[in-house]
C-alpha positions in Angstrom: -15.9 2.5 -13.2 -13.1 0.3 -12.1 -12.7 -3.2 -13.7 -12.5 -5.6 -10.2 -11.1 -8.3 -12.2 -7.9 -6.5 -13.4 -7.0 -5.9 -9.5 -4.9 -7.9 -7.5 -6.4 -10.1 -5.1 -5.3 -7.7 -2.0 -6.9 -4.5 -4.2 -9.9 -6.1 -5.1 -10.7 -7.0 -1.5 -9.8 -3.5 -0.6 -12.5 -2.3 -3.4 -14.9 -4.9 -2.1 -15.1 -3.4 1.5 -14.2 0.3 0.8 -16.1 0.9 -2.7 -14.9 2.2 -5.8 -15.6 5.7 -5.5 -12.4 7.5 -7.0 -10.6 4.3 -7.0 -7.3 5.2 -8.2 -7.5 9.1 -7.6 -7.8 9.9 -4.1 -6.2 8.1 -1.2 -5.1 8.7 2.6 -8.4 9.9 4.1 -9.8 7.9 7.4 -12.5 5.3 5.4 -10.6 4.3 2.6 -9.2 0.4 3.4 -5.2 0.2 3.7 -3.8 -2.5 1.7 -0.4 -3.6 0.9 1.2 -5.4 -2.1 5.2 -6.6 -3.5 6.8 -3.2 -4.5 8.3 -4.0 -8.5 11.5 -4.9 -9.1 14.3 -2.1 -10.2 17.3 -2.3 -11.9 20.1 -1.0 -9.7 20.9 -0.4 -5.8 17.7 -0.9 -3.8 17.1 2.0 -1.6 16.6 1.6 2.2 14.0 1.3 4.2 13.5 4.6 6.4 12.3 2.9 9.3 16.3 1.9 10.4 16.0 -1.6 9.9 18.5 -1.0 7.1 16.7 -3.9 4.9 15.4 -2.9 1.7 12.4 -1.5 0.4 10.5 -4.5 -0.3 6.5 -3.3 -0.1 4.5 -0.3 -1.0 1.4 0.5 1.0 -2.1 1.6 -0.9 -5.2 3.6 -0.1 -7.8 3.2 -2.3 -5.6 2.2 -4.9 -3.3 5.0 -4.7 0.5 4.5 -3.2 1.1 6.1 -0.1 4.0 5.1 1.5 7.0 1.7 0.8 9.2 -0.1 3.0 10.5 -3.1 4.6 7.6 -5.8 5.0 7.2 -5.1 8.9 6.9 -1.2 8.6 4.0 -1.2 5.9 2.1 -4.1 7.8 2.5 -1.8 11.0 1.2 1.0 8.5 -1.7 -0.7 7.1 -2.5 -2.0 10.3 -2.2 1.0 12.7 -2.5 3.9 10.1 -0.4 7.0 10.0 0.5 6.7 14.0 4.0 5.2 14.3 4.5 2.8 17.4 
């Protein structure tokens, strides 16, 4: 069982509305609830975005609490938002 309060406030919504079931394990099918959160700070160059904005990566995207994809801000909310499709 996954401890809700540890989460952070966008995974424990995610949690709330999707369930816990594999929480952390599986991710990417249809009815788990996209989220995304701040990717972490790195020492060194900061890699790209692959959309072609050039910006950096600045967010990852989750699925059930697993990572799925990162980017610039706009490309993961489009992700979250829209799914897999790209616009």
């Amino acid at each position: 069982m996954t401890d809700l309060n540890n989460l952070s406030n966008a995974a424990r919504s995610a949690a709330m509305r999707g369930g816990t079931a594999g929480w952390g394990q599986v991710g990417g099918l249809a009815e788990h609830i996209r989220y995304m959160e701040f990717r972490p700070k790195r020492a060194g160059r900061k890699p790209k975005c692959h959309c072609g904005c050039g910006t950096p990566k600045t967010h990852t995207g989750f699925a059930n609490g697993v990572c799925l994809t990162s980017g610039c801000e706009l490309y993961v909310r489009r992700w979250v938002k829209l799914g897999g499709s790209r616009p």
